[in-house]
PARO-159699 format. One line per field, with one value per residue: x, y, z of N, C-alpha, C in turn; residue number from 0; residue in three letters. Coordinates in nm, 2 decimals, decimal comma. Layout:
residues N
n.px: [X_...]
n.py: [Y_...]
n.pz: [Z_...]
ca.px: [X_...]
ca.py: [Y_...]
ca.pz: [Z_...]
c.px: [X_...]
c.py: [Y_...]
c.pz: [Z_...]
seza: [NUM_...]
lumlo: [ALA_...]
This chain:
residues 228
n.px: [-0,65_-0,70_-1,00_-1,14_-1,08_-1,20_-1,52_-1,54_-1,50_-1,72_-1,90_-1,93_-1,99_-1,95_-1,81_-1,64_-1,29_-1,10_-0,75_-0,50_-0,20_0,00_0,00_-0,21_-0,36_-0,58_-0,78_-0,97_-0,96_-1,07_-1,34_-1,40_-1,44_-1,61_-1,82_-1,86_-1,97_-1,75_-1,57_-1,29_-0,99_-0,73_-0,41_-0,30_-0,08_0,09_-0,03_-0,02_-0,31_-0,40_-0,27_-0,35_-0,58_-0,55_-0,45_-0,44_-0,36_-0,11_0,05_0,31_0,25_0,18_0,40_0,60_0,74_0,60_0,65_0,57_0,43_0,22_-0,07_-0,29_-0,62_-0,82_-1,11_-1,22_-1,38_-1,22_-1,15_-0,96_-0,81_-0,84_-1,07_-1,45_-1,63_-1,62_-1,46_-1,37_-1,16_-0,94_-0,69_-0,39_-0,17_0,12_0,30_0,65_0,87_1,16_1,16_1,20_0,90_0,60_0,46_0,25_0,02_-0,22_-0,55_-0,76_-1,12_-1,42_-1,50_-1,72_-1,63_-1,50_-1,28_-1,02_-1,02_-1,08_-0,78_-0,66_-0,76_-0,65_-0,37_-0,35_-0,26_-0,02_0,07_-0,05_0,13_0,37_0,32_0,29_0,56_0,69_0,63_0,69_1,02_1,01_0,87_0,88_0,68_0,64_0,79_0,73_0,77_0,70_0,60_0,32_0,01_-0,23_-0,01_0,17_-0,06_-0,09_0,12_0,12_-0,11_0,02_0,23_0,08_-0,07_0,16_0,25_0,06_-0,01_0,25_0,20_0,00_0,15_0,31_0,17_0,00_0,12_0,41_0,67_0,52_0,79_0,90_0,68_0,66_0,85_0,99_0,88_1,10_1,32_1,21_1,32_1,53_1,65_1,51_1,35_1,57_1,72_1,90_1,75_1,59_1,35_1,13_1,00_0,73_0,51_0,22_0,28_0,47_0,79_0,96_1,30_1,48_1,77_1,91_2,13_2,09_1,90_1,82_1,86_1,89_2,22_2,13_1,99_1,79_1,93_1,78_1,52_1,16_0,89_0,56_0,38_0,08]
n.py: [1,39_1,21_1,13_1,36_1,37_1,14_1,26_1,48_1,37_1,18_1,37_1,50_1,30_1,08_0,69_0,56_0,40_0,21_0,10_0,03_-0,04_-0,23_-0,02_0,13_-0,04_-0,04_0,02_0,23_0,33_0,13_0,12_0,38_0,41_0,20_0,33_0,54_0,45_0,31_0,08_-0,17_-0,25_-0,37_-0,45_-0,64_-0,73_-1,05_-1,30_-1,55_-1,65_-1,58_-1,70_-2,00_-2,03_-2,06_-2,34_-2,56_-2,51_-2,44_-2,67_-2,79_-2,93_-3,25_-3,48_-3,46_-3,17_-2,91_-2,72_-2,43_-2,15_-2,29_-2,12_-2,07_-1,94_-1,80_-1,74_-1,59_-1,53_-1,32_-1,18_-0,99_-0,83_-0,60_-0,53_-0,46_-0,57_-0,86_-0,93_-0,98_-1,16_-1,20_-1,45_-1,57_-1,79_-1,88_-2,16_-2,17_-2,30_-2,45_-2,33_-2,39_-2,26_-2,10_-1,81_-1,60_-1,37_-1,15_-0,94_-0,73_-0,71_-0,55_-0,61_-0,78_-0,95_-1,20_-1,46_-1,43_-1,21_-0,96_-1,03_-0,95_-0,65_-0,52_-0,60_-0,41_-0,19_-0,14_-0,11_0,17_0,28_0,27_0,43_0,70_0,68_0,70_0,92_1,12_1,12_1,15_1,36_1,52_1,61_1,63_1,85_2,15_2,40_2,70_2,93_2,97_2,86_2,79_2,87_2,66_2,43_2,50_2,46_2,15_2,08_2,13_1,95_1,70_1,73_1,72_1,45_1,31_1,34_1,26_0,99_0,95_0,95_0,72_0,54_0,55_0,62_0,56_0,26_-0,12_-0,24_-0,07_0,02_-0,05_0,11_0,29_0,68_0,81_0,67_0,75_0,99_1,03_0,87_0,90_1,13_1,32_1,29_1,37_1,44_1,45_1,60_1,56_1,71_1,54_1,50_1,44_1,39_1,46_1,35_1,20_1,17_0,91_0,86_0,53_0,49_0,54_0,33_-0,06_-0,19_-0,46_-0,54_-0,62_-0,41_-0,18_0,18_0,39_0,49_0,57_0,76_0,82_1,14_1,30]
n.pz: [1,59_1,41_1,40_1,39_1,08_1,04_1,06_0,92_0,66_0,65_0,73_0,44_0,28_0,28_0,28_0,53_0,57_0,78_0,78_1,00_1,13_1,45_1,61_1,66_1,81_2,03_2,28_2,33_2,04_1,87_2,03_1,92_1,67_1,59_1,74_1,53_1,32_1,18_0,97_1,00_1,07_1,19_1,26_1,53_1,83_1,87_2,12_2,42_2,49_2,21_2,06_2,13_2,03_1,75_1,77_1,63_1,35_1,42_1,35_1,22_0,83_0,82_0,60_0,29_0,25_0,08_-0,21_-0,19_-0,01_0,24_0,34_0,57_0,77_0,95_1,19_1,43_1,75_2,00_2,34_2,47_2,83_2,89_2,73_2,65_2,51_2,30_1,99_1,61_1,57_1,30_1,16_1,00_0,90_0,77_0,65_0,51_0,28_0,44_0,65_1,04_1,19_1,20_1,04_1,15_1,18_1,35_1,28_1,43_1,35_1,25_1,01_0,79_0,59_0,43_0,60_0,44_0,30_0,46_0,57_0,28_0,22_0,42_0,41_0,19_0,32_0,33_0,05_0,00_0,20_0,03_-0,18_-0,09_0,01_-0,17_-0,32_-0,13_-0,21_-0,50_-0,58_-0,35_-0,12_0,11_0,18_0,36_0,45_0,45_0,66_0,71_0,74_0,50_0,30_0,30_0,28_0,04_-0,11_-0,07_-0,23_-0,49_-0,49_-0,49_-0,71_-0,89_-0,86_-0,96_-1,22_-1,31_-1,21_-1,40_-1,69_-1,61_-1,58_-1,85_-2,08_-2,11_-2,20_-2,18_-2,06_-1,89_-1,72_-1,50_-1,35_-1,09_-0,95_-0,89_-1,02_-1,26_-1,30_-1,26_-1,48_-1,73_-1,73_-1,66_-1,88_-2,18_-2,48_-2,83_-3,00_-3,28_-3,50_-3,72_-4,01_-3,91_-3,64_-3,36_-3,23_-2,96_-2,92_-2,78_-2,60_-2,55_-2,33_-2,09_-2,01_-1,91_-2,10_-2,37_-2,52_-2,79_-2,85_-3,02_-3,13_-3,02_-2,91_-2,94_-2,85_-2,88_-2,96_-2,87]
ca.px: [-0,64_-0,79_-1,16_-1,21_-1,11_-1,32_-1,64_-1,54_-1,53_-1,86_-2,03_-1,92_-2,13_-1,83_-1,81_-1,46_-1,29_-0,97_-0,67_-0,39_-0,08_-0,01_0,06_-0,35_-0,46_-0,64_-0,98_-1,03_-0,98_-1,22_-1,50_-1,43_-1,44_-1,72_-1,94_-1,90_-1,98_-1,68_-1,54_-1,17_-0,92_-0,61_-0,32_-0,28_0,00_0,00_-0,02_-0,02_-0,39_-0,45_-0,19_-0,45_-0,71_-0,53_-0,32_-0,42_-0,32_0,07_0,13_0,33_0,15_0,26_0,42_0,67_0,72_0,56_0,78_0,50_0,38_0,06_-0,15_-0,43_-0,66_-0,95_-1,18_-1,30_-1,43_-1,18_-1,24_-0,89_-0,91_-0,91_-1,15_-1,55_-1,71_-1,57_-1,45_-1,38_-1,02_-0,87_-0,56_-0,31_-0,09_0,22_0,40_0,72_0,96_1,28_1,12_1,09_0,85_0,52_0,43_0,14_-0,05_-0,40_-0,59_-0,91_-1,18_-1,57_-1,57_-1,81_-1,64_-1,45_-1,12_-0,89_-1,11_-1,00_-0,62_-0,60_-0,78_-0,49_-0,25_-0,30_-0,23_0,11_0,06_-0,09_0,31_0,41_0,29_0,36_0,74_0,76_0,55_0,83_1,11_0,95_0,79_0,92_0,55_0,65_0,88_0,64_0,90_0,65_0,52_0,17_-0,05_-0,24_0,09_0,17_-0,15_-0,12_0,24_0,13_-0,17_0,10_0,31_0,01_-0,10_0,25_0,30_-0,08_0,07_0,38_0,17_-0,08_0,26_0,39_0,06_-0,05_0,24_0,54_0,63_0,50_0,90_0,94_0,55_0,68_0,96_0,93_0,91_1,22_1,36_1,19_1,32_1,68_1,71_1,46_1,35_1,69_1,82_1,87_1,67_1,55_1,17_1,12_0,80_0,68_0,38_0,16_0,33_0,62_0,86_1,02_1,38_1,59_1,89_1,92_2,22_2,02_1,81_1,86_1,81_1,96_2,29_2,09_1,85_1,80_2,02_1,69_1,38_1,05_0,80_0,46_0,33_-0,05]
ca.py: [1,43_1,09_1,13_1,48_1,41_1,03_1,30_1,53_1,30_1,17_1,48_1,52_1,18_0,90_0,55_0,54_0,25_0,23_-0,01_0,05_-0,15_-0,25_0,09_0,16_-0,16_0,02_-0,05_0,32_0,34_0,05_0,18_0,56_0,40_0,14_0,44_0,64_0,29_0,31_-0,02_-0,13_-0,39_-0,39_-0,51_-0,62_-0,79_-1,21_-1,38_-1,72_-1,67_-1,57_-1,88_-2,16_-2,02_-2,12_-2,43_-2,64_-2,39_-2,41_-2,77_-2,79_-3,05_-3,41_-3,57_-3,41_-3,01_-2,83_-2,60_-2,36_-2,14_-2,30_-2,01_-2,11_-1,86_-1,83_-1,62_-1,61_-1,40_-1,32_-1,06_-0,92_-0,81_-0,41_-0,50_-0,44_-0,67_-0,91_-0,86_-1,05_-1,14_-1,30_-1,50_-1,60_-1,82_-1,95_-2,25_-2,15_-2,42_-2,43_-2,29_-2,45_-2,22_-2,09_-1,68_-1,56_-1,27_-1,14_-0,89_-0,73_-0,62_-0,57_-0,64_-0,93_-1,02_-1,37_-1,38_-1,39_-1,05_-0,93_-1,00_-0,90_-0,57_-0,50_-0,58_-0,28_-0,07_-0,13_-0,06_0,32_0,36_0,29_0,55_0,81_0,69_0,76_1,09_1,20_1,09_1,24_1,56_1,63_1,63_1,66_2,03_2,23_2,46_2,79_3,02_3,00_2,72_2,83_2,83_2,51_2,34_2,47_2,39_2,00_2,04_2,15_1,80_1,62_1,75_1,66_1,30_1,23_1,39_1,18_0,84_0,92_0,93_0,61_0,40_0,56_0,70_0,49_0,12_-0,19_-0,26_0,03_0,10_-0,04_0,20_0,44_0,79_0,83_0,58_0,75_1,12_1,00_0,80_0,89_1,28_1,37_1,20_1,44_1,38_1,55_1,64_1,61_1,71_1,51_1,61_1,39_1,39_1,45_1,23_1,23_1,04_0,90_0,76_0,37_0,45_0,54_0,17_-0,19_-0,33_-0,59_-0,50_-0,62_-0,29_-0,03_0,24_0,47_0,44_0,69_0,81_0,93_1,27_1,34]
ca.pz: [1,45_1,32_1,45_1,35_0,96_1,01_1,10_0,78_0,58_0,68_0,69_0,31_0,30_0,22_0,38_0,57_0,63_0,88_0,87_1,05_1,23_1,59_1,72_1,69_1,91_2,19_2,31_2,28_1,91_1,83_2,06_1,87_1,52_1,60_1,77_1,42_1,19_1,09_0,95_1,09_1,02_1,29_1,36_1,73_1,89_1,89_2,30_2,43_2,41_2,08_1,98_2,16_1,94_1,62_1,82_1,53_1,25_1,43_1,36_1,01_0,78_0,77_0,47_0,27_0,27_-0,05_-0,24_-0,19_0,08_0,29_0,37_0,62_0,78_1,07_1,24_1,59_1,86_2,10_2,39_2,58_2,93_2,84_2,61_2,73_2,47_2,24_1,84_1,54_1,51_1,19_1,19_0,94_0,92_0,67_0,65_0,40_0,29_0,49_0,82_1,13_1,25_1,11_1,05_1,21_1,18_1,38_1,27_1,49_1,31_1,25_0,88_0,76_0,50_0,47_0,64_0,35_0,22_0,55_0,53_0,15_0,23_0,54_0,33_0,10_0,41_0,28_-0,11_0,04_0,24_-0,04_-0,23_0,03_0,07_-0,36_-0,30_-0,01_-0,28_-0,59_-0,54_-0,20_-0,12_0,27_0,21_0,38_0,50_0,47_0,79_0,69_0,72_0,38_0,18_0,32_0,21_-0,13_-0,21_-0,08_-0,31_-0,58_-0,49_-0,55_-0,85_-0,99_-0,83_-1,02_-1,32_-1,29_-1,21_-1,52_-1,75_-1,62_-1,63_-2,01_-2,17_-2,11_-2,27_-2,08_-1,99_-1,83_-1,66_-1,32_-1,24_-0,97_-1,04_-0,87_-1,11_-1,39_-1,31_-1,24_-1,57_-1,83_-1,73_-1,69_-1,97_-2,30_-2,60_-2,98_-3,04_-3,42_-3,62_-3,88_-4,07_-3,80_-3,52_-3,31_-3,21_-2,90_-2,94_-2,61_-2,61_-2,46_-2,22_-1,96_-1,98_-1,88_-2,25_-2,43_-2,61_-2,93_-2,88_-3,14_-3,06_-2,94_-2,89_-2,97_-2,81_-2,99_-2,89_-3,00]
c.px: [-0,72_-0,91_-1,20_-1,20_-1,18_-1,45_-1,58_-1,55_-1,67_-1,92_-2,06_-2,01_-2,05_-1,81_-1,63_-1,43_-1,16_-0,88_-0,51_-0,25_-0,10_-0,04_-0,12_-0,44_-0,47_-0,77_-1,02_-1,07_-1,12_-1,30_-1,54_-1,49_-1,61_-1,88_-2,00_-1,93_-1,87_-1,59_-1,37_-1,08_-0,80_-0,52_-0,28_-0,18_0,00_0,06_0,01_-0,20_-0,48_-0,39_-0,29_-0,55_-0,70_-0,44_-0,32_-0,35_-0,13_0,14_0,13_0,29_0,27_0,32_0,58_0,68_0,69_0,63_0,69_0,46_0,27_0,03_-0,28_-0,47_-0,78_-0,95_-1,25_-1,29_-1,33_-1,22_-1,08_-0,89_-0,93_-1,03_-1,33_-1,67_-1,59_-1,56_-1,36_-1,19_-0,99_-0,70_-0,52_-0,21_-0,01_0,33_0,48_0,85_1,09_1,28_1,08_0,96_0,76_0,51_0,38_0,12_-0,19_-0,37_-0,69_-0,95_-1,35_-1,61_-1,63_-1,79_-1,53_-1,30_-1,01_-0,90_-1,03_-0,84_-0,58_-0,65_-0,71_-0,45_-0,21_-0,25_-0,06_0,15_0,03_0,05_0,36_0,47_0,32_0,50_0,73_0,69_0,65_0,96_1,11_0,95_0,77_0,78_0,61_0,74_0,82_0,72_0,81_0,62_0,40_0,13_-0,14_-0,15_0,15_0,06_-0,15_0,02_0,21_-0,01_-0,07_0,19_0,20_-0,06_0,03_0,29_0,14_-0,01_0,18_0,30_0,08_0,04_0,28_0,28_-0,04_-0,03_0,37_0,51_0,58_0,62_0,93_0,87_0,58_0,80_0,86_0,96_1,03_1,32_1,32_1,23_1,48_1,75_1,62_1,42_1,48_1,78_1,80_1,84_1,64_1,39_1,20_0,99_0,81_0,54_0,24_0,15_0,44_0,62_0,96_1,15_1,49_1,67_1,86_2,05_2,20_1,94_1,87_1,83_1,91_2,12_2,26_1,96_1,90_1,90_1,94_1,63_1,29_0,97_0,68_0,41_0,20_-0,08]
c.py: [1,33_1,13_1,24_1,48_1,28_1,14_1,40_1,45_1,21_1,24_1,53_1,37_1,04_0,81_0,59_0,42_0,26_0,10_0,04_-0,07_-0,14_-0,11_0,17_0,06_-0,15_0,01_0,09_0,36_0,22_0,11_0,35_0,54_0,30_0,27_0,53_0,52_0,31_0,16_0,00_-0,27_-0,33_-0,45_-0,54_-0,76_-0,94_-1,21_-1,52_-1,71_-1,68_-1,72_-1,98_-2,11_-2,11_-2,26_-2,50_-2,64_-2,38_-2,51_-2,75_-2,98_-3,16_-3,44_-3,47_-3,25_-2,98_-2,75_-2,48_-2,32_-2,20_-2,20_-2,06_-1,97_-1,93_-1,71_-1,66_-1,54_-1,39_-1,15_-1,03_-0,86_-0,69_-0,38_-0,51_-0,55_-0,76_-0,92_-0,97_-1,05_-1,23_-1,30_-1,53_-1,63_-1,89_-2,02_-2,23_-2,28_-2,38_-2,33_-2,35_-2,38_-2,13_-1,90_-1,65_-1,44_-1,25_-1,00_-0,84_-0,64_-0,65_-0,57_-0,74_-0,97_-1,13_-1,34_-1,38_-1,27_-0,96_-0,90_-0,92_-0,72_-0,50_-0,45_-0,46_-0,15_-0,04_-0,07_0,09_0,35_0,38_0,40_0,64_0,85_0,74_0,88_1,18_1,21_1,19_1,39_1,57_1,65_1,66_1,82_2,12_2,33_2,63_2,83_3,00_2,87_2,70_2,78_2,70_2,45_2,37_2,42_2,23_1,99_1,98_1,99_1,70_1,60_1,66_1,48_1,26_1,29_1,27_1,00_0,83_0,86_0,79_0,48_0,43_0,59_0,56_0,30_0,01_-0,22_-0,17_0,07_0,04_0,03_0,28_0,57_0,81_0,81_0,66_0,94_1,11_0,96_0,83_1,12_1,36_1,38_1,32_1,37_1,46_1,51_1,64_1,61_1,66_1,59_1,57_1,46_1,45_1,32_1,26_1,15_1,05_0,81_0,66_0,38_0,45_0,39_0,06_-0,27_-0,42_-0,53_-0,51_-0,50_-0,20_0,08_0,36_0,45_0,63_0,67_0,88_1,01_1,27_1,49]
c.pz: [1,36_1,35_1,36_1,13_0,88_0,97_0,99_0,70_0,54_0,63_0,51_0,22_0,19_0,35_0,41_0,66_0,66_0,85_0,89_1,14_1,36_1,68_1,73_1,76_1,98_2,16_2,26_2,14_1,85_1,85_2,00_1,73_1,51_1,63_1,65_1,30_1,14_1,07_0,94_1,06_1,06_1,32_1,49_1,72_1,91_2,07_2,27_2,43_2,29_2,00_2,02_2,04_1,81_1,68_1,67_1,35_1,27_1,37_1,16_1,02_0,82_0,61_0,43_0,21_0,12_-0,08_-0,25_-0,08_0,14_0,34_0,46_0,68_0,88_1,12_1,32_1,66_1,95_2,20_2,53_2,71_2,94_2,77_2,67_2,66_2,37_2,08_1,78_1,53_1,39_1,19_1,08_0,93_0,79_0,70_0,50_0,42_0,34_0,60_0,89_1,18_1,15_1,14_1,08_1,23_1,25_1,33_1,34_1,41_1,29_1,06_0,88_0,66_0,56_0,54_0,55_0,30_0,32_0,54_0,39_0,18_0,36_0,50_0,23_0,14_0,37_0,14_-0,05_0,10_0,11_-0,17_-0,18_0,03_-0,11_-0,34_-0,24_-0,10_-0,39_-0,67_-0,42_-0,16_0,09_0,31_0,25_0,50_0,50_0,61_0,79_0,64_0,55_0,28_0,20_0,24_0,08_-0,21_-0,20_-0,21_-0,44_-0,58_-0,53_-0,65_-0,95_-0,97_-0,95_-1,15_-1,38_-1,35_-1,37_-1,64_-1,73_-1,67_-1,82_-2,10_-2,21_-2,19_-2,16_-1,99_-1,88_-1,74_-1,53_-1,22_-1,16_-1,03_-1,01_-0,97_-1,29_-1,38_-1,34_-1,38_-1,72_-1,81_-1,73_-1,82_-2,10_-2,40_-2,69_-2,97_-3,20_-3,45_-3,72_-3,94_-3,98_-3,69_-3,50_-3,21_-3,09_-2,90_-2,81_-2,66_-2,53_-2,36_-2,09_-1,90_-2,00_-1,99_-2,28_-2,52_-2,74_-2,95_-2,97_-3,07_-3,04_-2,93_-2,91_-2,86_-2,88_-2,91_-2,94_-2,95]
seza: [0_1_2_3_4_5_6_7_8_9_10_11_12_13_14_15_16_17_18_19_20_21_22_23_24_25_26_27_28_29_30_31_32_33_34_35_36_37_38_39_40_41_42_43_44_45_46_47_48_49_50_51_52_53_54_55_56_57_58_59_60_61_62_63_64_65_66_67_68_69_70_71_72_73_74_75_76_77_78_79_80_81_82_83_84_85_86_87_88_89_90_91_92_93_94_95_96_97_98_99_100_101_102_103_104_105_106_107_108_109_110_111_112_113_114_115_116_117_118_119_120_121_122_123_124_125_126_127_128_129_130_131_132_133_134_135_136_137_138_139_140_141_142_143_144_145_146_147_148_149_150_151_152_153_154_155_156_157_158_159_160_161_162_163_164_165_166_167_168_169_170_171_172_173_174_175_176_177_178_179_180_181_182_183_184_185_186_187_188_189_190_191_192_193_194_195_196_197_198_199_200_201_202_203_204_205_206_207_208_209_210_211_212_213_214_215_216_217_218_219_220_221_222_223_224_225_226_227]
lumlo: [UNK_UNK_UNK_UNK_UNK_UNK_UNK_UNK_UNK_UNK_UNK_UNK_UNK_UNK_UNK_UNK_UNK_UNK_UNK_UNK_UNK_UNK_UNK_UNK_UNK_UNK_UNK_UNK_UNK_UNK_UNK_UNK_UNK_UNK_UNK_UNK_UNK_UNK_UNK_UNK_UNK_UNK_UNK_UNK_UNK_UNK_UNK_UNK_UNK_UNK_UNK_UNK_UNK_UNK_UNK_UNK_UNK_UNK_UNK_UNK_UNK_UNK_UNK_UNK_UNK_UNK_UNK_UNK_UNK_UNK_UNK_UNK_UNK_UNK_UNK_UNK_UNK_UNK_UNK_UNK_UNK_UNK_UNK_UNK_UNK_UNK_UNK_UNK_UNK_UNK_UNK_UNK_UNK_UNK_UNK_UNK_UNK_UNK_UNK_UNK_UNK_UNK_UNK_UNK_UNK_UNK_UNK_UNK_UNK_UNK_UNK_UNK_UNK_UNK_UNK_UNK_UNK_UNK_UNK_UNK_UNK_UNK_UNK_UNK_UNK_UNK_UNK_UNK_UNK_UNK_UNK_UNK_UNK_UNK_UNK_UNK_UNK_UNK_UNK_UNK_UNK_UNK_UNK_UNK_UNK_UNK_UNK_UNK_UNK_UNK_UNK_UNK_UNK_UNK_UNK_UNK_UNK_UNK_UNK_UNK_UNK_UNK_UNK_UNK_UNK_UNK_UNK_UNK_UNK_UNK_UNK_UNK_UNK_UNK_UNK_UNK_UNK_UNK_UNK_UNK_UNK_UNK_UNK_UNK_UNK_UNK_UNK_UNK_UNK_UNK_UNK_UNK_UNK_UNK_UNK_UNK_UNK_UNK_UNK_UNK_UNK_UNK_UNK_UNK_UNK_UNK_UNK_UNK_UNK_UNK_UNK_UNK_UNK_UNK_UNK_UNK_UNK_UNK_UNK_UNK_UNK_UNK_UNK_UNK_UNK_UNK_UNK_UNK]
């Protein structure tokens, strides 16, 4: 299923770039993704070889412990024995205060950029679940409970019309206090919530009660909303 919608996506003439967790660290996936240019950034499993690589990267610093994470980082060729040539792994590692023992992360991949570019561009493989798990929550975006493959794909279009819907609202509608709830958070406590529309000669005015929100006991006793 991955390959065939890498090579659509292609053929529609977009760069596609892969990163995925441990459960895709197979030689065959590199050599499928590498064969199509496609650029890759992997989680794979740490060893006692990959640990000599960074040995110097284990030892916590000398002196007295920083109340701040150290973050170090490296990049070096290693080459597994399944593996037929050799590929770029980047490592990371964190010393946090009040741990004996340091964090460590590899990544394998054929990006060229630096290795913190690397980890930071991983990392968002997580921000993307994210989104998914509030999409499943939401608008039910997974209820694909039809006979027909058709009516399936259009009710998930339909979920994703409304989750972008939804996210436009929160990021250019809503107050700054409020613009990092989840929709969940914002269906449960502010869409549900009853409210009065009034027309002025402008505008309207949408008015919400404050029982629903984490304000201050010194808050106004509603709040607006402008409509244009």
């Amino acid at each position: 299923m991955l390959l065939p919608e890498i090579e659509r996506q292609q053929r529609m003439g977009k760069e596609v770039a892969f990163r995925a967790d441990a459960a895709f660290a197979k030689p065959e996936v590199y050599e499928a993704l590498e064969e199509r240019g496609v650029k890759y950034a992997i989680r794979i499993p740490a060893n006692d070889n990959l640990q000599r690589d960074i040995e110097e990267l284990l030892k916590r610093p000398v002196g007295r412990p920083a109340k701040k994470p150290l973050v170090e980082y490296k990049g070096f060729l290693y080459q597994a024995a399944g593996w037929k040539t050799a590929r770029r792994v980047v490592a990371k590692v964190e010393h946090h205060p009040g741990e004996v023992f340091p964090r460590v992360g590899f990544i394998v991949t054929n990006l060229t950029l630096p290795s913190r570019a690397v980890v930071r561009f991983y990392n968002k493989r997580g921000t993307a679940e994210q989104w998914i798990k509030e999409g499943k929550q939401a608008v039910k975006m997974t209820r694909l409970s039809c006979h027909r493959f058709r009516s399936n794909e259009v009710r998930l279009w339909l979920t994703i019309i409304a989750y972008n819907l939804g996210n436009l609202w929160r990021r250019l509608v809503l107050p700054q206090r409020i613009g990092s709830w989840s929709l969940t958070s914002l269906q449960q406590r502010l869409g549900k919530t009853g409210g009065r529309l009034v027309k002025h000669a402008r505008y309207y005015w949408l008015k919400e009660p404050l029982s629903k929100f984490r304000y201050s006991q010194n808050s106004a006793p509603g709040c607006r909303v402008k409509l244009c």
